[in-house]
C-alpha positions in Angstrom: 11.2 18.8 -12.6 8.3 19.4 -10.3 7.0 20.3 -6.8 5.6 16.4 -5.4 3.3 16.6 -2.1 3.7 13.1 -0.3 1.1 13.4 2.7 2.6 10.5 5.0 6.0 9.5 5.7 5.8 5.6 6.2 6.4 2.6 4.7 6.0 4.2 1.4 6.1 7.5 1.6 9.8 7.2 2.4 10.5 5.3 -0.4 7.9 7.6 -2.8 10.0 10.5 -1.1 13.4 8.9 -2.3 12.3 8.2 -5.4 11.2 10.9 -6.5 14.3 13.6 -5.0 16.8 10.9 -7.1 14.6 12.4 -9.8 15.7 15.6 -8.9 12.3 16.9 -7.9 11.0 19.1 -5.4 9.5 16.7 -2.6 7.4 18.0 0.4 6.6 15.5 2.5 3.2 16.2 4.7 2.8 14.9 8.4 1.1 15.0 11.8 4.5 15.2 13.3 6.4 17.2 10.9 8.6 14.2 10.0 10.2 12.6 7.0 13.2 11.6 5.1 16.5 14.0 4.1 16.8 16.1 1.2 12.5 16.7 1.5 10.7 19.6 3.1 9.0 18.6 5.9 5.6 20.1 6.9 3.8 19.4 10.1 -0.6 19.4 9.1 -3.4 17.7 9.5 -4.3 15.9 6.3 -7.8 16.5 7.0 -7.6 20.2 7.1 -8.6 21.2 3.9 -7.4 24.5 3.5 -3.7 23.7 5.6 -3.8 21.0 2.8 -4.8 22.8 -0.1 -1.9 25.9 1.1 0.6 22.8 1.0 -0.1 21.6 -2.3 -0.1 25.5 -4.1 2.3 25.1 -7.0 2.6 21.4 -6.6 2.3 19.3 -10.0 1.4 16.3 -7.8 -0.2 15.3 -4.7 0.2 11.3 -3.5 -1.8 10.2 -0.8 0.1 8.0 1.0 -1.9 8.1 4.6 -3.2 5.2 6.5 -5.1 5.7 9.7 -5.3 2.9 12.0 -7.7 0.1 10.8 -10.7 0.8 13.8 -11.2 4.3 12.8 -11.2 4.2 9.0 -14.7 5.2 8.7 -14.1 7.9 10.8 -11.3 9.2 9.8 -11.1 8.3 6.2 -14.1 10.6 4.9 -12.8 14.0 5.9 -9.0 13.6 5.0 -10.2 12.0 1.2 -12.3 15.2 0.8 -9.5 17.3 1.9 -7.3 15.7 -0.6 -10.1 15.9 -3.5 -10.1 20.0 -2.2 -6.4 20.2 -2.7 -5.9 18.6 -5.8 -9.1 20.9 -7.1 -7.2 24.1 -5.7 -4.1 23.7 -6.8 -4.9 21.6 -9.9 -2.1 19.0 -8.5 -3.3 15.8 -10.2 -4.5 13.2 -7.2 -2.6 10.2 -6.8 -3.8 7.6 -3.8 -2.3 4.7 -2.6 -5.7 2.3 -2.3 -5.9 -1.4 -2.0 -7.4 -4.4 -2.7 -10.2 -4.6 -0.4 -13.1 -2.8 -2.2 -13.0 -5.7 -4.5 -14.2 -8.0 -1.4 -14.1 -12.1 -2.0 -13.2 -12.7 -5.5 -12.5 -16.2 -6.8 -9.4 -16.2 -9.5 -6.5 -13.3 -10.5 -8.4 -9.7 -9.8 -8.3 -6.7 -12.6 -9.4 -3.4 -12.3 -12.2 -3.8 -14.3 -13.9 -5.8 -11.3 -17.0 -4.6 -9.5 -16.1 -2.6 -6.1 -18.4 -5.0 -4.5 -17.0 -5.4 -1.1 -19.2 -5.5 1.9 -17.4 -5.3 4.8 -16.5 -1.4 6.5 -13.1 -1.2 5.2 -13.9 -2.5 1.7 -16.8 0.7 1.2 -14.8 2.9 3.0 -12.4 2.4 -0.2 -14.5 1.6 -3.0 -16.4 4.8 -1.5 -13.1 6.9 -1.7 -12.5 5.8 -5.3 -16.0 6.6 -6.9 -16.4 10.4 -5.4 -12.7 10.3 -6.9 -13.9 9.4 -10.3 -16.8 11.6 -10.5 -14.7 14.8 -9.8 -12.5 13.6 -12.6 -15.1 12.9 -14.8 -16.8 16.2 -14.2 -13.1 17.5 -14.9 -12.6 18.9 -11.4 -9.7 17.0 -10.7 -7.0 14.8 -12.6 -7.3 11.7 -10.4 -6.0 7.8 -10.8 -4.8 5.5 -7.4 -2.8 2.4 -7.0 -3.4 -0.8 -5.6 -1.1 -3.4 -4.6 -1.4 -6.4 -1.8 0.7 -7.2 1.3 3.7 -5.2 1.1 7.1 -6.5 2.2 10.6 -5.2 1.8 12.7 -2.7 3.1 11.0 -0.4 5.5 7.8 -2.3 6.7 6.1 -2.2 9.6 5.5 -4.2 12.0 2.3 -5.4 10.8 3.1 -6.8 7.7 2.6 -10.5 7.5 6.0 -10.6 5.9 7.6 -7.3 7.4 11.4 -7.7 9.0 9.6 -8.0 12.8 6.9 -10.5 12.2 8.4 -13.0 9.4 12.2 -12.2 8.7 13.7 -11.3 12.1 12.2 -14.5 14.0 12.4 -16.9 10.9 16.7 -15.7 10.5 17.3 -16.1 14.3 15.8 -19.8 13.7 12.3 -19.5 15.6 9.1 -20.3 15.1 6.4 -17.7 12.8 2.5 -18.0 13.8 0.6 -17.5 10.5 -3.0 -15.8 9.9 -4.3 -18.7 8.1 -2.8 -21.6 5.7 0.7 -20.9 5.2 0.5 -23.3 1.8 -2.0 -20.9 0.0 -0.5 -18.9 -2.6 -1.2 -15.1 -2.1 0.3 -11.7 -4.1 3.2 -9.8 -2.3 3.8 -6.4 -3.5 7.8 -5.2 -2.7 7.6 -2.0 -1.2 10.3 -0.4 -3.9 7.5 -1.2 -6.6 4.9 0.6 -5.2 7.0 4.1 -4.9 8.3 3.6 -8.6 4.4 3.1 -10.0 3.3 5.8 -7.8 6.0 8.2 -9.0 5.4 6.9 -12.6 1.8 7.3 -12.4 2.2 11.3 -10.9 3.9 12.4 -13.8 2.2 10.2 -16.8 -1.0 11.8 -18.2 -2.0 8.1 -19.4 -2.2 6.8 -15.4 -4.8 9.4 -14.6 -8.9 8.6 -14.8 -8.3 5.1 -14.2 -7.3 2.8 -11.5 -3.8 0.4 -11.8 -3.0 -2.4 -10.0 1.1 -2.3 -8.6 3.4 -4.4 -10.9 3.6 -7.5 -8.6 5.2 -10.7 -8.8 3.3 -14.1 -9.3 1.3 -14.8 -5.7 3.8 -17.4 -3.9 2.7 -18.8 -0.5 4.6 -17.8 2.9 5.8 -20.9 3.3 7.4 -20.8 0.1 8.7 -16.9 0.7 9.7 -18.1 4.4 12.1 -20.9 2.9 13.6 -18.5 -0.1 14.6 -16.1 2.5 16.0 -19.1 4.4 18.0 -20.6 1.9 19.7 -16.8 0.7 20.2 -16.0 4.4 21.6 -19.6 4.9 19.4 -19.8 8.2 17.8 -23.0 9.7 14.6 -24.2 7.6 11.8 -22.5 8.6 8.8 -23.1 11.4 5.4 -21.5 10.2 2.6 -22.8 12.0 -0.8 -22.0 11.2 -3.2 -19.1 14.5 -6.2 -21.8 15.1 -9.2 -19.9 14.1 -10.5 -20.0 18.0 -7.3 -18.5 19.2 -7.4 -16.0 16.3 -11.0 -15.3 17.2 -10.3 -14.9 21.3 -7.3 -12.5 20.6 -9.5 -10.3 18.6 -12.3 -10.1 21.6 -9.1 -7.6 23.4 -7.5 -6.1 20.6 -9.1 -3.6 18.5 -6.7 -4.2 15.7 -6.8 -8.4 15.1 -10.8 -7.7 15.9 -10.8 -5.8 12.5 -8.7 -8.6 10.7 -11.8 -10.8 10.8 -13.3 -8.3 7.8 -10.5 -9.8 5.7 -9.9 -12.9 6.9 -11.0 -14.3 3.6 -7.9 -13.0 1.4 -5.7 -15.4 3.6 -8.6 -18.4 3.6 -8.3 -18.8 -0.4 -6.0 -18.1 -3.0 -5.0 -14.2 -3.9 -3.8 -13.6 -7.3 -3.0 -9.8 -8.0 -2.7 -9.6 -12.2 -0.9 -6.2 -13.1 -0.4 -6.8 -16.2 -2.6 -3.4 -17.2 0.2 -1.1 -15.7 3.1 -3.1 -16.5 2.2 -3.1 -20.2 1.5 0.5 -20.4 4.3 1.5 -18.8 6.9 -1.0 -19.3 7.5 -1.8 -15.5 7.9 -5.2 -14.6 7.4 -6.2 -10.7 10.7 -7.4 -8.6 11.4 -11.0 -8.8 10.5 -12.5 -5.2 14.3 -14.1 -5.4 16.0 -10.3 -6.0 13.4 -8.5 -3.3 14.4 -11.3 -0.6 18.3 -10.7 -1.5 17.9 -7.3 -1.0 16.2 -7.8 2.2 18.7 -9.7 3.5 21.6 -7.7 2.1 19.6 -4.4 3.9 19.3 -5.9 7.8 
């Protein structure tokens, strides 16, 4: 058993932070606020302090970055608190483990692997790919012990309010029998990662030398549309079919003239436009962790409201 830094306490870090005390390990659990789940030590720091970090992390065996600043001030804010992180991990000789995503990868037609180019050019996509590389070259130059997740939309238990398929915008209105406004086509098939799977591969890949100098993709079931999730959850809850209708593109484009947040939406407006297939197959057959079935995750969705 070990000493496990989670810096953030939200839709995943709880569920990290669960995970890992049923493992019986030592779980501090970093935040602005001082928050966090029972049974963890809660510290209250800025992540982007680099020294407040690095006195956190002393003795830790793992440090997960779990932190999402708000989307209109990632290339702000992003820069300072991923050096912190590399300055912590290189202190304490914690290995690194960061929660990324899919964006550095920008458009890509057909299922996207980690061996793909980080050839995103939109703000949000470098900011990532940026993070990832000057994590890689401190690895390399055997600094750090470094290796980060990706997974796609997350749903389940636990998600905010912003997720497209999170209990406030899809499951809430859709059970009480009204009517879902949808980003783009509700018919195209796109990846859903279940926010359980993400803390298991995190917590797997903190404490498995094989994870680390390399990037994984979340075990994640095959992409499904929301339509299709929308009428699943329907049919287990045994609530009226569902109404998904589809934000015209003008509307979608006027609301983001007065709010920051849909105004930065338009960067990835394109992984709702086409297909988005997520293949995990890497990480699932190294590790022997298969992705919750979209049928089990909406039961237990249900079965937890």
């Amino acid at each position: 058993m070990g000493k496990h830094v989670i810096a953030g306490a939200g839709q995943v870090g709880a569920h990290l932070a669960e995970r890992l005390l049923e493992s019986g390990h030592d779980v501090v659990v970093v935040t602005r606020s001082g928050s966090g789940p029972e049974g963890v030590e809660k510290v209250a720091a800025d992540v982007a302090d680099r020294e407040r970090l690095a006195s956190v992390a002393r003795g830790a065996d793992a440090i997960y970055n779990c932190v999402n600043p708000p989307y209109p001030r990632w290339a702000r804010d992003w820069p300072p608190m991923a050096a912190a992180f590399l300055h912590a991990a290189e202190k304490s000789g914690a290995v690194l483990v960061t929660l990324g995503n899919l964006y550095g990868y920008g458009p890509v037609d057909g299922p996207m692997t980690e061996d793909l180019p980080l050839a995103a050019t939109g703000t949000k996509g470098r900011v990532r790919a940026k993070m990832w590389q000057d994590m890689l070259a401190a690895h390399e130059a055997g600094r750090v012990r470094v290796t980060e997740l990706r997974g796609s939309d997350y749903y389940g238990p636990g998600s905010t309010d912003q997720a497209y398929l999170g209990e406030v915008r899809f499951v809430k209105p859709l059970l009480a029998g009204k009517r879902v406004m949808f980003l783009s086509d509700p018919s195209i098939p796109h990846a859903w990662t279940y926010l359980p799977d993400v803390a298991e591969a995190l917590a797997i890949a903190g404490t498995d030398e094989r994870a680390w100098g390399r990037p994984w993709h979340v075990p994640t079931a095959p992409a499904v549309s929301a339509l299709a999730a929308a009428e699943r959850l329907c049919e287990i809850a045994g609530a009226p079919k569902p109404r998904i209708s589809r934000v015209p593109r003008p509307v979608f484009n006027a609301i983001g003239t007065v709010s920051p947040f849909v105004r930065e939406l338009r960067e990835t407006r394109y992984q709702f436009d086409r297909p988005y297939i997520l293949d995990s197959s890497a990480f699932e057959g190294t590790f022997g962790m298969k992705p919750t079935s979209l049928d089990d995750a909406l039961k237990e969705i249900v079965q937890a409201r």
